[in-house]
N, C-alpha and C positions, 0 to 999 in steps of 0.2 A: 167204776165211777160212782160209790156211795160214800164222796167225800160231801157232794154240795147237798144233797137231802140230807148227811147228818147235821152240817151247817146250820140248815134249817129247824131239825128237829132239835137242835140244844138251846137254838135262840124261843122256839114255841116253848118249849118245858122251861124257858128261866123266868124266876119270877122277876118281873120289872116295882120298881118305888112307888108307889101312888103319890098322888099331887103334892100331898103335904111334906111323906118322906123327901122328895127331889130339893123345896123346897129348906127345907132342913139342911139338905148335904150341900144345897149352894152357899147358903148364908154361914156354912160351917168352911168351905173353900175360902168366902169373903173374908173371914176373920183370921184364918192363918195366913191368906195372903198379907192382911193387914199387922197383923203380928210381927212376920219375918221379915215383913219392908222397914217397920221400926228398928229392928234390934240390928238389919243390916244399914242403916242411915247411922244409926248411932254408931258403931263400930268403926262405918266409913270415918264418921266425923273424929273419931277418936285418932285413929291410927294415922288420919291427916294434919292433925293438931301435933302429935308426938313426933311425925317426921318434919315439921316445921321449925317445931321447938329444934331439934337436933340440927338444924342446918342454921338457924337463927346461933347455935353456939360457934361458927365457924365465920 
């Protein structure tokens, strides 16, 4: 049973972000989530538009 003290001993030897880094890698999350909700809105609204258009010919 030296599966749970290794556990332990990987999580004490890893180095953790200090305040600023964590801060950095959220506001780096914020902005691609912000990015790929753009370019998936747009997309939407494109391929909505083009299948409208196409049934508009019918």
């Amino acid at each position: 049973m030296r599966f749970i003290p290794g556990i332990f001993k990987v999580l004490k030897d890893t180095t953790w972000p200090d305040h600023k880094q964590r801060w950095k890698d959220f506001l780096a999350v914020l902005e691609y989530t912000a990015f790929f909700t753009v370019i998936i809105f747009l997309f939407d609204k494109l391929i909505a538009k083009g299948v409208l258009s196409i049934l508009n010919m019918f």
